[in-house]
NUVOKE-227810 format. One record per residue: x, y, z of N, C-alpha, C, CB in turn; residue number from 1. Coordinates in nm, 2 decimals. Atoms other than C-alpha are relative to their C-alpha. Glycine has a CB too. Layout:
BEGIN
neast  nnorth  nup  caeast  canorth  caup  ceast  cnorth  cup  cbeast  cbnorth  cbup  n
X  Y  Z  X  Y  Z  X  Y  Z  X  Y  Z  NUM
...
//
This chain:
BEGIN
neast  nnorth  nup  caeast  canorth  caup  ceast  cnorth  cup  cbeast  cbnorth  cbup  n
0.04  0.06  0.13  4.14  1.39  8.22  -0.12  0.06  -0.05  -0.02  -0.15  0.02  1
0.09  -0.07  0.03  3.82  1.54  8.21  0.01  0.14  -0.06  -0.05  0.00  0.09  2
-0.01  -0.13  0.04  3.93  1.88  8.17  0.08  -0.01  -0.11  0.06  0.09  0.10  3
-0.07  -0.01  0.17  4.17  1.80  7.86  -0.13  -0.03  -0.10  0.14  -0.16  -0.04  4
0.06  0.04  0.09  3.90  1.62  7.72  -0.11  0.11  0.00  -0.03  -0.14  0.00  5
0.09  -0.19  0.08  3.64  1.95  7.75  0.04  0.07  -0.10  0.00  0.14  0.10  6
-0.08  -0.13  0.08  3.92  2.18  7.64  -0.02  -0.05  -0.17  0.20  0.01  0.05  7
-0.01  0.06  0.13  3.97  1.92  7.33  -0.10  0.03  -0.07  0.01  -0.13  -0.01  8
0.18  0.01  0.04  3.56  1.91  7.29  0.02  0.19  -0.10  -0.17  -0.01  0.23  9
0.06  -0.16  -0.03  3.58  2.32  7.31  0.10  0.05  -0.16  0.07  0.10  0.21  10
-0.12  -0.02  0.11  3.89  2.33  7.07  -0.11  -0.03  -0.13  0.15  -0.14  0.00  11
0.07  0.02  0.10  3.70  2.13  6.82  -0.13  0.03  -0.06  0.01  -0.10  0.00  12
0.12  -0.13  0.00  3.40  2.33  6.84  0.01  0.11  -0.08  -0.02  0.08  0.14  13
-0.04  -0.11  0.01  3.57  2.62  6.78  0.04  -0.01  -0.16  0.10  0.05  0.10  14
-0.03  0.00  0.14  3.72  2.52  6.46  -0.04  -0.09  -0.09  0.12  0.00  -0.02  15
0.13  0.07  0.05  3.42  2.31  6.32  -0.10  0.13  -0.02  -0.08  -0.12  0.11  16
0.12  -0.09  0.01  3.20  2.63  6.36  0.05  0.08  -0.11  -0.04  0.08  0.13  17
-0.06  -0.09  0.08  3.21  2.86  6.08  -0.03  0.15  0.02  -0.03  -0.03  -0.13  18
-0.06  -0.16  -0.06  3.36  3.24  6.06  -0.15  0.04  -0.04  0.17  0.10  -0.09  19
0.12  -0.10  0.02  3.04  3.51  6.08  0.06  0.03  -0.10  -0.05  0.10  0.10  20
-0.07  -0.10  0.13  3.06  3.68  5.78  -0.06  0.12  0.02  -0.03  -0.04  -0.18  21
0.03  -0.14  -0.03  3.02  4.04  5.83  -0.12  0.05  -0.10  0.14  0.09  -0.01  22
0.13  -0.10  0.02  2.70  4.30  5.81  0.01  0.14  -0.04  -0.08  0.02  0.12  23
0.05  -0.11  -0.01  2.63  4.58  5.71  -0.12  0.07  -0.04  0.07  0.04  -0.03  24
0.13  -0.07  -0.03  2.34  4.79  5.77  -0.01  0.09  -0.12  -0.01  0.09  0.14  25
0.02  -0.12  0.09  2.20  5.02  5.50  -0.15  0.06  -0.03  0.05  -0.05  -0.15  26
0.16  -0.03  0.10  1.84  5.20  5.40  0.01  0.04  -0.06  -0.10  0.06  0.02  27
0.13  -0.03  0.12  1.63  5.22  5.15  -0.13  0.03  0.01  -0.02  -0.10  -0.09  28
0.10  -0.06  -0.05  1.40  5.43  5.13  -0.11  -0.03  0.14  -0.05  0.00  -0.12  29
0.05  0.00  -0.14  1.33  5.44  5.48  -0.01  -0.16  0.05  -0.16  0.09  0.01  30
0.01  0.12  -0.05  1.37  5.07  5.52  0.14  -0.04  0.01  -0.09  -0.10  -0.09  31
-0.16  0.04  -0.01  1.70  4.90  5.69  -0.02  -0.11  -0.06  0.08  -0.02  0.15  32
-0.05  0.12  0.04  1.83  4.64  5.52  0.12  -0.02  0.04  0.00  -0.02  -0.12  33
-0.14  0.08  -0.06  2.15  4.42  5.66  0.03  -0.06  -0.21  -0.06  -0.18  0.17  34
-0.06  0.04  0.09  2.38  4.32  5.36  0.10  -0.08  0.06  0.03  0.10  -0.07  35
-0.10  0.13  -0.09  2.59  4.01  5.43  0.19  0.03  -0.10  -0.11  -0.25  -0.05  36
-0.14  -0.02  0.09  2.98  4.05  5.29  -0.01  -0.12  -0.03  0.16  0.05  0.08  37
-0.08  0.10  0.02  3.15  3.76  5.13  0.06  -0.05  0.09  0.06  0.03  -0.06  38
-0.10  0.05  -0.09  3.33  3.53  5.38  0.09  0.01  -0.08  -0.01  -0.14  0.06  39
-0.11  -0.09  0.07  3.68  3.68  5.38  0.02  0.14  -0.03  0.01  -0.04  -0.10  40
0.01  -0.14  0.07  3.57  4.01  5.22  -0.06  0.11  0.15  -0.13  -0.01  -0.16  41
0.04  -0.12  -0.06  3.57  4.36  5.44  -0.07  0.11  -0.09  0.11  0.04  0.05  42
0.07  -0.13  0.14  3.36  4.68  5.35  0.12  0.09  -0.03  -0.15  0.14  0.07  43
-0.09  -0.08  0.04  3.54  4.94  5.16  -0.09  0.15  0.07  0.04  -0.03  -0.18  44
0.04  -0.09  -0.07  3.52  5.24  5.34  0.03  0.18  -0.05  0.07  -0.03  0.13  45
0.03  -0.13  0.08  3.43  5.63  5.23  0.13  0.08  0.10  -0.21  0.08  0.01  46
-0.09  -0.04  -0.11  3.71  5.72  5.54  0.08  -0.05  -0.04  -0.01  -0.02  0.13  47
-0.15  0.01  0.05  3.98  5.58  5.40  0.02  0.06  -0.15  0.04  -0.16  -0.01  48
-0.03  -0.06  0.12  4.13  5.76  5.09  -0.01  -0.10  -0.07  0.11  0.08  -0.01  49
-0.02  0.09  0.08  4.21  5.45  4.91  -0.11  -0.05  -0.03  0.08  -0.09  0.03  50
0.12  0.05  0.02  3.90  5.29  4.94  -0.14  0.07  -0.06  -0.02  -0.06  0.11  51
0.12  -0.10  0.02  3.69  5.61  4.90  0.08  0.03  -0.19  0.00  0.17  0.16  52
-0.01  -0.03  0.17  3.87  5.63  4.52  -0.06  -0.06  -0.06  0.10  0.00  -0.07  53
0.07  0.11  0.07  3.72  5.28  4.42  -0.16  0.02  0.03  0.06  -0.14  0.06  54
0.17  -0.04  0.01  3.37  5.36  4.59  -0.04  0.08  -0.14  -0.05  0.10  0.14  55
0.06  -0.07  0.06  3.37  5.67  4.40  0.02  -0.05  -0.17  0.04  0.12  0.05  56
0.00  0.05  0.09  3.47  5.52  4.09  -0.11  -0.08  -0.07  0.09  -0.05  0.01  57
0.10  0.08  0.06  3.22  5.25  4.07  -0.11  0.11  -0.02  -0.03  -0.13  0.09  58
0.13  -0.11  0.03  2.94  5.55  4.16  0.02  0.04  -0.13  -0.02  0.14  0.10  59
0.00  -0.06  0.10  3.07  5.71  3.86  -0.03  -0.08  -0.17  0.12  0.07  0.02  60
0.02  0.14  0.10  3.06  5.41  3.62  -0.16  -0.02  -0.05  0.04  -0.14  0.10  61
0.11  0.04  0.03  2.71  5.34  3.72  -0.10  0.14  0.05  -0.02  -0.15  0.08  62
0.10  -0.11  -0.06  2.54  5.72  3.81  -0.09  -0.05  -0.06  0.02  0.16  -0.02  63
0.15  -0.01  0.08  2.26  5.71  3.57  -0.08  -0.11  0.01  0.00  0.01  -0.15  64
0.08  0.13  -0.06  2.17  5.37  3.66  -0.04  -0.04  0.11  0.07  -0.10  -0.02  65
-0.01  0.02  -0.13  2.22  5.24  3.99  0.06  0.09  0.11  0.06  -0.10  0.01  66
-0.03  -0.08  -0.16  2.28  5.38  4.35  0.07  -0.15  0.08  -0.20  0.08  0.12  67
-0.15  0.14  -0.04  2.61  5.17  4.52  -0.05  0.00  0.12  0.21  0.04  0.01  68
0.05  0.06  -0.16  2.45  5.02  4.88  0.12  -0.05  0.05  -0.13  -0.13  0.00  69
-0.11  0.04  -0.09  2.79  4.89  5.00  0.08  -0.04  -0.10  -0.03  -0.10  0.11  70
-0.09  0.02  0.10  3.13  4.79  4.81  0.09  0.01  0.10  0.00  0.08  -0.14  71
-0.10  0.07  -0.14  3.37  4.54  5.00  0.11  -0.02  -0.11  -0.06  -0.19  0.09  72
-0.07  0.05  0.04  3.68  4.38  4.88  0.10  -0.13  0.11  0.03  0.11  -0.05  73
-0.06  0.11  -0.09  3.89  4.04  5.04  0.12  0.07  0.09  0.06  -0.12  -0.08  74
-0.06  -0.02  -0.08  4.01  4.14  5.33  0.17  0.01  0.03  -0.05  -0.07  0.03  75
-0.18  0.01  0.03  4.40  4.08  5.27  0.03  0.10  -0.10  0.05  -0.14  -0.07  76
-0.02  -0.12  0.08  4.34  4.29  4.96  -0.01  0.09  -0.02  -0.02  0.01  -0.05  77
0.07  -0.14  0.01  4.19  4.56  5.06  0.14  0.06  0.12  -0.21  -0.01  0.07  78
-0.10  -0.04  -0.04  4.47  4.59  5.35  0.14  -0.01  -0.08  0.00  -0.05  0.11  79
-0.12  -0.06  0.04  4.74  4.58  5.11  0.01  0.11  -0.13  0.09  -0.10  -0.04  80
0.08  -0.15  0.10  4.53  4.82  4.88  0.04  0.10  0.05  -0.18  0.03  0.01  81
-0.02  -0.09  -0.15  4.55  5.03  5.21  0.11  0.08  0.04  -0.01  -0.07  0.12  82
-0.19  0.02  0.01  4.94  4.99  5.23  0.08  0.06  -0.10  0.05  -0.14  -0.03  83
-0.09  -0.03  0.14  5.00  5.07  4.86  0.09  -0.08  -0.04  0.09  0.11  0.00  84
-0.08  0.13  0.08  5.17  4.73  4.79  -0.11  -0.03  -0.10  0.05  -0.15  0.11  85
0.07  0.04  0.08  4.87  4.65  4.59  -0.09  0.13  -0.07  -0.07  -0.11  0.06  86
0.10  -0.13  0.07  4.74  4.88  4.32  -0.10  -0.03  -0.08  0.08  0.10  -0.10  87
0.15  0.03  0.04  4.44  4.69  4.21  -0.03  -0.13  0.07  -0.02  -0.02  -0.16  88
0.10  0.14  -0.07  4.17  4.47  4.37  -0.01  -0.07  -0.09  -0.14  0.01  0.05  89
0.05  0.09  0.13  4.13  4.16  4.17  -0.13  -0.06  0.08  0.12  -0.16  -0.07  90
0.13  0.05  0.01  3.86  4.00  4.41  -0.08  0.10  0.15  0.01  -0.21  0.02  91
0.08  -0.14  -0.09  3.58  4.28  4.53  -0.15  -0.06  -0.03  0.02  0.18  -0.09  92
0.12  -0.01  0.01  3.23  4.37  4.49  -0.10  0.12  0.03  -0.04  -0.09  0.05  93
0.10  -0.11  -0.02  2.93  4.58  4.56  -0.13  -0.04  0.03  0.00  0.09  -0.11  94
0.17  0.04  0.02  2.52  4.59  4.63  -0.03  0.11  -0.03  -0.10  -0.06  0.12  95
0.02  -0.05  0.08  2.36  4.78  4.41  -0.19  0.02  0.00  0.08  -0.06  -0.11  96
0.13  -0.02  -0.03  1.99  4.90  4.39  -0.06  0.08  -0.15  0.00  0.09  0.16  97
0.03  -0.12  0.07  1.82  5.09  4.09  0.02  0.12  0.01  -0.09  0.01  -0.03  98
0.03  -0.15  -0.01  1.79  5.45  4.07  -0.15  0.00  0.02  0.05  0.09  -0.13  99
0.15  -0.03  0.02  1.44  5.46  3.96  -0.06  -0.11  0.04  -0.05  0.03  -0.15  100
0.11  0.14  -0.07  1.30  5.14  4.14  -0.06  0.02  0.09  0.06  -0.13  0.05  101
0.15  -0.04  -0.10  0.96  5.13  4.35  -0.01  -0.16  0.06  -0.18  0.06  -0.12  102
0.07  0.09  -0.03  0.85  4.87  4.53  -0.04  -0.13  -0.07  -0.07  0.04  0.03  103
0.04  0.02  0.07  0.82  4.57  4.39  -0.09  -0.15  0.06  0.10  0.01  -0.09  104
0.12  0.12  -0.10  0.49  4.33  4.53  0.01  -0.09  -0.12  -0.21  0.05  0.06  105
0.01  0.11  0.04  0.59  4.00  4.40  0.07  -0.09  0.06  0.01  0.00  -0.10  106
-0.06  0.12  -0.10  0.70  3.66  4.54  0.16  0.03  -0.06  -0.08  -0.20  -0.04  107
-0.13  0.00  0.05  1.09  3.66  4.51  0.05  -0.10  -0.08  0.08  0.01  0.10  108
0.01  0.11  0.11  1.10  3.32  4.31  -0.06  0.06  -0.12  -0.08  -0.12  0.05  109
0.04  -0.03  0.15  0.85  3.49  4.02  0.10  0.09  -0.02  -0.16  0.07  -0.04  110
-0.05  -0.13  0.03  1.06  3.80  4.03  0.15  -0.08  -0.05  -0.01  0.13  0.15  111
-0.13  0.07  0.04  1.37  3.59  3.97  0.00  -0.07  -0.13  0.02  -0.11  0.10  112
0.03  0.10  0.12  1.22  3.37  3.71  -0.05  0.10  -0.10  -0.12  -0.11  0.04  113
0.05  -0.09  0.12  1.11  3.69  3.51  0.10  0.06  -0.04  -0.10  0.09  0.02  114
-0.18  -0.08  0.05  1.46  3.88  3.53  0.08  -0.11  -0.06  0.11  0.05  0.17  115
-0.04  0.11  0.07  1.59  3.54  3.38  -0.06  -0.03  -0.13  -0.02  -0.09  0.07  116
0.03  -0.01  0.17  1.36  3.59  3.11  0.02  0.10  -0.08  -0.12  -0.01  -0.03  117
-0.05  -0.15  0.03  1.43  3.93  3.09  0.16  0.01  -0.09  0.02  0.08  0.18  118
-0.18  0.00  0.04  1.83  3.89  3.06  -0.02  -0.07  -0.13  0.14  -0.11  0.14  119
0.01  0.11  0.15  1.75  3.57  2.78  -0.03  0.11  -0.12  -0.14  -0.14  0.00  120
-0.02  -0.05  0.10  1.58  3.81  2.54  0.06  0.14  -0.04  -0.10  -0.02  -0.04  121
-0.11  -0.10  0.02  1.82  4.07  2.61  0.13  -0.01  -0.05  0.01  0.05  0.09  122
-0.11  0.06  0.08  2.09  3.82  2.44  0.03  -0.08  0.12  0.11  0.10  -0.06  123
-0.12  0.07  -0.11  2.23  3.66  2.80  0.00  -0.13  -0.03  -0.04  0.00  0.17  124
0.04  0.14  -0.01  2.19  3.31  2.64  0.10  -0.09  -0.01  -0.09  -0.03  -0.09  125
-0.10  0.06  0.06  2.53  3.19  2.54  0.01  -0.09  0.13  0.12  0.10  -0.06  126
-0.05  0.11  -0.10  2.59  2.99  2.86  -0.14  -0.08  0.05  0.08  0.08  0.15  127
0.08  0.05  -0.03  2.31  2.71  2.92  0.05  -0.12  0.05  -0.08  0.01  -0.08  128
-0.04  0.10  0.03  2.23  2.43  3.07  0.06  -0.08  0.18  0.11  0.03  -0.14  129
-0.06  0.01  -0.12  2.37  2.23  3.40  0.11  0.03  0.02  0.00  -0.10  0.03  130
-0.18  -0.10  -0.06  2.68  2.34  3.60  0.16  -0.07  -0.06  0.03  -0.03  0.23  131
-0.12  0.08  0.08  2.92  2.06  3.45  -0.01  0.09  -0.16  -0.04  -0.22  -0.02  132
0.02  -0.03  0.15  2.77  2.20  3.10  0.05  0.16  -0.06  -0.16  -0.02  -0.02  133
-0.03  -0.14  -0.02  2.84  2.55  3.19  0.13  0.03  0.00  -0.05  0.05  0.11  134
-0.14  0.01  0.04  3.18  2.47  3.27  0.05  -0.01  -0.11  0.05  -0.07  0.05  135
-0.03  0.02  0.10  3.27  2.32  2.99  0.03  0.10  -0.11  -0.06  -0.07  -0.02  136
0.13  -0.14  0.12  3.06  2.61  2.75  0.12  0.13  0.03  -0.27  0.07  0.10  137
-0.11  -0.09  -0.04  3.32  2.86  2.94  0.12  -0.02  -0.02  0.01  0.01  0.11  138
-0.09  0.07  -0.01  3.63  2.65  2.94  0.02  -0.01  -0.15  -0.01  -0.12  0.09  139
0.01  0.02  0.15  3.61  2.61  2.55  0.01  0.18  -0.04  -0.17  -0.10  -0.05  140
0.01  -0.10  0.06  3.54  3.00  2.50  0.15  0.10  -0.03  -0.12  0.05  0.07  141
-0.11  -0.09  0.03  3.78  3.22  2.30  -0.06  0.13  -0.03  0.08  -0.04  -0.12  142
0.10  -0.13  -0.02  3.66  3.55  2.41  0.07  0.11  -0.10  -0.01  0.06  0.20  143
-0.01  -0.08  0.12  3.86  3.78  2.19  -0.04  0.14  0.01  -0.07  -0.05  -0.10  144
0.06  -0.11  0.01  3.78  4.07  2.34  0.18  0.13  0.08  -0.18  -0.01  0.12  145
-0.11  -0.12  -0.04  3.98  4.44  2.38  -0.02  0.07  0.10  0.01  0.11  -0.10  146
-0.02  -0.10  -0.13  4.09  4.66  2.64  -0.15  0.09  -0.04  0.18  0.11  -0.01  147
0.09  -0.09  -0.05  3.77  4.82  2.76  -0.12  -0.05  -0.06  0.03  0.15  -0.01  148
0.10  0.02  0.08  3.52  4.60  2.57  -0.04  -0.15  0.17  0.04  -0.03  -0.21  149
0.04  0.14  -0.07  3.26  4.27  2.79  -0.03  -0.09  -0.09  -0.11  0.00  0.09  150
0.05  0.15  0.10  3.13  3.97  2.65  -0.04  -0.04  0.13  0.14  -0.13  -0.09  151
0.12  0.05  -0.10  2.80  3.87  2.85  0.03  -0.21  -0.02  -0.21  0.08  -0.10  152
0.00  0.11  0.02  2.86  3.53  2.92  -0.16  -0.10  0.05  0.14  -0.03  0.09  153
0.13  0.05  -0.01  2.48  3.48  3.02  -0.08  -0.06  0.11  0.00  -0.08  -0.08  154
0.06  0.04  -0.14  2.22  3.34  3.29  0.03  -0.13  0.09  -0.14  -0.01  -0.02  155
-0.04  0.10  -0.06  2.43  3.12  3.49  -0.06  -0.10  0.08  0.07  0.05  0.06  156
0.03  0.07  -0.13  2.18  3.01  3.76  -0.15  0.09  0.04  0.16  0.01  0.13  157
0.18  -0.08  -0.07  1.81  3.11  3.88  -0.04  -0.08  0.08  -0.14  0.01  -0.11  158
0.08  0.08  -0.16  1.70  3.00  4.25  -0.15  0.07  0.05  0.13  0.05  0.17  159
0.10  -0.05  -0.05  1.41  3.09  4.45  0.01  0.17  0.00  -0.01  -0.06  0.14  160
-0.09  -0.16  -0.02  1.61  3.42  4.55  0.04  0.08  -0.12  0.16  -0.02  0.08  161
-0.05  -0.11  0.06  1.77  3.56  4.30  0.06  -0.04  -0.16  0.10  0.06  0.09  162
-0.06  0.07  0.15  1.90  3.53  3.89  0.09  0.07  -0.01  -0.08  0.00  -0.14  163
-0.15  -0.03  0.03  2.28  3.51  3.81  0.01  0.01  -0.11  0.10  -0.08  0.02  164
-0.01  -0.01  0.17  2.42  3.63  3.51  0.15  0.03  0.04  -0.11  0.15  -0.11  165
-0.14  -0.02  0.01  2.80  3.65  3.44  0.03  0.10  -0.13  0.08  -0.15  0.00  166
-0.07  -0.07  0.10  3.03  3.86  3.21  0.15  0.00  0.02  -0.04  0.14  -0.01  167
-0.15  0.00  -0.06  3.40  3.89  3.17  0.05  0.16  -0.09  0.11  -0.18  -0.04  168
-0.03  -0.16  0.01  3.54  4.25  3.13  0.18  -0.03  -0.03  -0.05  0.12  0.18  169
-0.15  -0.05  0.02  3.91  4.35  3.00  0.01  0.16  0.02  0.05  -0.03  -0.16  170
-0.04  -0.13  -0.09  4.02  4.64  3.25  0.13  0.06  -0.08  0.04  -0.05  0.16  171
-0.13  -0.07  -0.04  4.28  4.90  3.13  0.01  0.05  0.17  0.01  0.13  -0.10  172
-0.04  -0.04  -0.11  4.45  4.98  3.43  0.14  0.11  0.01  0.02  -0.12  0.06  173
-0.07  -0.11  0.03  4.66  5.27  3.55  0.09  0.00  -0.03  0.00  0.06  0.06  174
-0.13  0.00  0.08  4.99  5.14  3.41  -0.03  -0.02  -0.10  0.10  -0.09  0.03  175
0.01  -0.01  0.15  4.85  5.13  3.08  0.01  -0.19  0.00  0.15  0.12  -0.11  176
0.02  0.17  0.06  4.83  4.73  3.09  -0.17  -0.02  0.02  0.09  -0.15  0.13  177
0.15  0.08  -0.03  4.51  4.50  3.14  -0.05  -0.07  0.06  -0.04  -0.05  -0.05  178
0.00  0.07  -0.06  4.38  4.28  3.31  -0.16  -0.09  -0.05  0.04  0.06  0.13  179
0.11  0.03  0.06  4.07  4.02  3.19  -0.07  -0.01  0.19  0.02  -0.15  -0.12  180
0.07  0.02  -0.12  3.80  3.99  3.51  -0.15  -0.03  -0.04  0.01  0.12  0.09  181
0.19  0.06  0.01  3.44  3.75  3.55  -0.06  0.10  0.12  -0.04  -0.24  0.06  182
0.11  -0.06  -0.09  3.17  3.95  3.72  -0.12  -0.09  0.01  -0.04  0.15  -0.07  183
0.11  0.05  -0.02  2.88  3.77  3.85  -0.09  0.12  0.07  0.03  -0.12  0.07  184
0.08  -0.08  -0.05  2.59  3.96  3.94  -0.14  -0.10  0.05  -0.03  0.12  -0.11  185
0.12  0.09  -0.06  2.29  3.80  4.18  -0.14  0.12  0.00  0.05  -0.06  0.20  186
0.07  -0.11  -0.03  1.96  4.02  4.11  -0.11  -0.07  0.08  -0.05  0.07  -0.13  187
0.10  0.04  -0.06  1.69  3.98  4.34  -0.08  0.08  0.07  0.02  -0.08  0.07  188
0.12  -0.12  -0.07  1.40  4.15  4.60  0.09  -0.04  0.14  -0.22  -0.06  0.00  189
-0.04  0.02  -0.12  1.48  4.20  4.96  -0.11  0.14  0.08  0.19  0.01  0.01  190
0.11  -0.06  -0.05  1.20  4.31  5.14  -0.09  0.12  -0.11  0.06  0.06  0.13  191
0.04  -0.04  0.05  1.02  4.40  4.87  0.09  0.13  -0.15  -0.08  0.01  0.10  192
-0.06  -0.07  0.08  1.28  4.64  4.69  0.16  -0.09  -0.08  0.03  0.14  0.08  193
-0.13  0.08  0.12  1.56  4.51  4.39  0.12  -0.01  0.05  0.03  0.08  -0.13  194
-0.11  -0.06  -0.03  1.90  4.45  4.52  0.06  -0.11  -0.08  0.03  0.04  0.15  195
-0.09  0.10  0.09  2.18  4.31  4.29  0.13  0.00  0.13  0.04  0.09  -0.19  196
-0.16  0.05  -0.06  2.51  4.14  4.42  0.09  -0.01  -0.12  0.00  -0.17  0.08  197
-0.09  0.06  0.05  2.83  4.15  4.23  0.10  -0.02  0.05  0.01  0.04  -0.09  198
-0.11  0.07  -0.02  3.11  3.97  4.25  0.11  0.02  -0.10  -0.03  -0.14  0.00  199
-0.11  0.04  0.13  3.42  3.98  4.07  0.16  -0.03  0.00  0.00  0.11  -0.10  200
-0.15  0.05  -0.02  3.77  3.80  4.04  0.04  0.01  -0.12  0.02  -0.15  0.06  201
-0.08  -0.01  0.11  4.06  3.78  3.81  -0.04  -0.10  -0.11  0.14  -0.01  0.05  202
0.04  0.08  0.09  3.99  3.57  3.50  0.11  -0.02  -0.12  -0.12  0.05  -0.04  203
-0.11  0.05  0.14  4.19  3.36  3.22  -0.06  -0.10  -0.07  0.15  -0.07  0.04  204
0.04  0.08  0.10  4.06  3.19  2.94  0.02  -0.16  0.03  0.06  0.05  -0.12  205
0.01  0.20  -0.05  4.01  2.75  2.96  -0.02  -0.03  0.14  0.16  -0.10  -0.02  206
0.02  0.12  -0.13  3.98  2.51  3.26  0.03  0.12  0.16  0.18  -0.16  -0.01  207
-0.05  -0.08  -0.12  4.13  2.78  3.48  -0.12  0.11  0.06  0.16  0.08  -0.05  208
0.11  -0.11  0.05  3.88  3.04  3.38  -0.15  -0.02  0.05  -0.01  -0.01  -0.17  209
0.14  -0.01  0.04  3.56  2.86  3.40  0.00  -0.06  0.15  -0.07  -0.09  -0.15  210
0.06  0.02  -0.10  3.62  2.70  3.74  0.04  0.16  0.08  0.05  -0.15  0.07  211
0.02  -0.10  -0.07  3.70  3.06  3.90  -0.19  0.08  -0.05  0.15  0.11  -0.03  212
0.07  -0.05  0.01  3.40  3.15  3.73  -0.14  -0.03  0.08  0.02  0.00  -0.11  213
0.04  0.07  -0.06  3.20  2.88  3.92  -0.01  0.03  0.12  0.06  -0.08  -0.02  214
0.02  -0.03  -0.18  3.31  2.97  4.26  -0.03  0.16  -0.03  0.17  -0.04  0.14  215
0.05  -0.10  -0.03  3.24  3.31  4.20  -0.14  -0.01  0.04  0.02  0.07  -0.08  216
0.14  0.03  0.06  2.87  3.19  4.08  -0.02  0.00  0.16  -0.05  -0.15  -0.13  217
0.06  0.02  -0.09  2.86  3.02  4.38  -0.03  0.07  0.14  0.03  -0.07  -0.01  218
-0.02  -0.04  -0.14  3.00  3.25  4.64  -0.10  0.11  0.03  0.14  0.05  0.03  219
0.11  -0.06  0.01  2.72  3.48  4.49  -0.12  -0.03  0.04  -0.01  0.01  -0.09  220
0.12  0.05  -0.02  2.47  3.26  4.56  0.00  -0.02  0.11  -0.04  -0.10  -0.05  221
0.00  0.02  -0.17  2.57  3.20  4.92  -0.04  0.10  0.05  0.13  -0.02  0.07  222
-0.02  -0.12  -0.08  2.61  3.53  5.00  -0.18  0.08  -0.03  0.16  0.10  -0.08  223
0.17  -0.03  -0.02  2.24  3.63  4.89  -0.07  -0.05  0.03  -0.07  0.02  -0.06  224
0.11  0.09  -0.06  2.12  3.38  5.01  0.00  0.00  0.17  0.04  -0.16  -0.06  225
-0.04  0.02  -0.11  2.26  3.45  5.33  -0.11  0.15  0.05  0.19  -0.01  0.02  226
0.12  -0.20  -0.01  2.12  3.87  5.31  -0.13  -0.09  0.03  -0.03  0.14  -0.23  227
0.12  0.00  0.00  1.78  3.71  5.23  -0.02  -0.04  0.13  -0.05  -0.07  -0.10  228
0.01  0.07  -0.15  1.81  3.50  5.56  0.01  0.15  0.08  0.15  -0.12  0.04  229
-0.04  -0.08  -0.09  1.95  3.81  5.73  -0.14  0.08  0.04  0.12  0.08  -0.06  230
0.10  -0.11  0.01  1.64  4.04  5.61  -0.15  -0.09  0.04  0.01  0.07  -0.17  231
0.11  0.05  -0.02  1.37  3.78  5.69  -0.02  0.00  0.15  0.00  -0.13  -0.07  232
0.00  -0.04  -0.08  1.41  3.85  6.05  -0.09  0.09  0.05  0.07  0.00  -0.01  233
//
């Protein structure tokens, strides 16, 4: 009787605890930093052909800007990416770093709270307000936009760590169709240098729309929030 009731104990242990979410290691400028994946999400890898077309894609997107620090995608998707049953990722990502960024000596809360002011008078303002209000503000919007054009949907969320901002993008894709997709992006410091998180899933206009937009927000915020943990070590 004892020994069922361990095993039982051991069972329920096991699936009460939650899954590690995977690391990966990267430097900057001569400093390691750990990057935490998405629970669910694997890295996309420069050794696989398939995955090394999407890395290089995004590099090319963002050369003049940013330098790509890692770029995952959900795990299921990325193996049937792999496969060639699936010819686009709908939910991926990346960490991302300036090009031209130095050091930056400030508390990670001011530095959050200034890139939040930053994004506002750079237009990000259309979404304000609490998370019920945000929904809504989303869930209502008739975005109206064309193949290959965004629509900044604005500063979702500002923590100690890091300031969210969303957008939703209309992708041509290589059958000549489209596809609409929310991007969240988490900017913040991590040991002193800038590192952004984005996120991005498939997207459809109303109720459907604004709560994927939601959990993205949020899985953003987990997940840097998790790095920062990682890097405070």
């Amino acid at each position: 009787m004892r020994l069922v009731s361990t095993l039982a104990l051991s069972l329920t242990l096991v699936i009460a605890a939650p899954l590690r979410a995977e690391t990966v290691q990267v430097e900057l400028d001569g400093v390691r930093i750990a990057l935490t994946l998405p629970q669910g999400h694997c890295p996309l890898e420069r050794s696989n052909e398939a995955d090394r077309g999407v890395i290089e894609t995004v590099e090319r997107v963002v050369a003049s800007s940013n330098r790509v620090l890692a770029a995952f995608a959900h795990c299921e998707q990325r193996a049937e990416f792999r496969a060639g049953s699936r010819t686009v990722l709908d939910d991926y990502g990346q960490y991302m770093t300036p090009l031209r960024a130095q050091q930056v000596n400030m508390a990670p809360d001011e530095f959050a709270r200034q890139m939040t002011e930053l994004f506002k008078k750079q237009g990000a303002q259309l979404i304000q307000g609490a998370e019920a209000d945000t929904r809504e503000r989303i869930a209502t919007l008739r975005l109206g936009i064309r193949m290959g054009e965004n629509r900044m949907l604005g500063v979702l969320r500002t923590d100690e760590r890091a300031s969210y901002i969303g957008l939703v993008q209309n992708l041509g894709l290589p059958d000549g169709t489209a596809k609409l997709q929310v991007g969240v992006a988490g900017f913040g410091l991590i040991k002193t240098r800038i590192v952004s998180l984005n996120i991005y899933a498939r997207f459809e206009e109303g109720a459907a729309g604004a709560s994927t937009t939601l959990r993205v927000l949020d899985t953003v915020t987990q997940t840097y929030t998790q790095t920062v943990a990682a890097n405070a070590r």
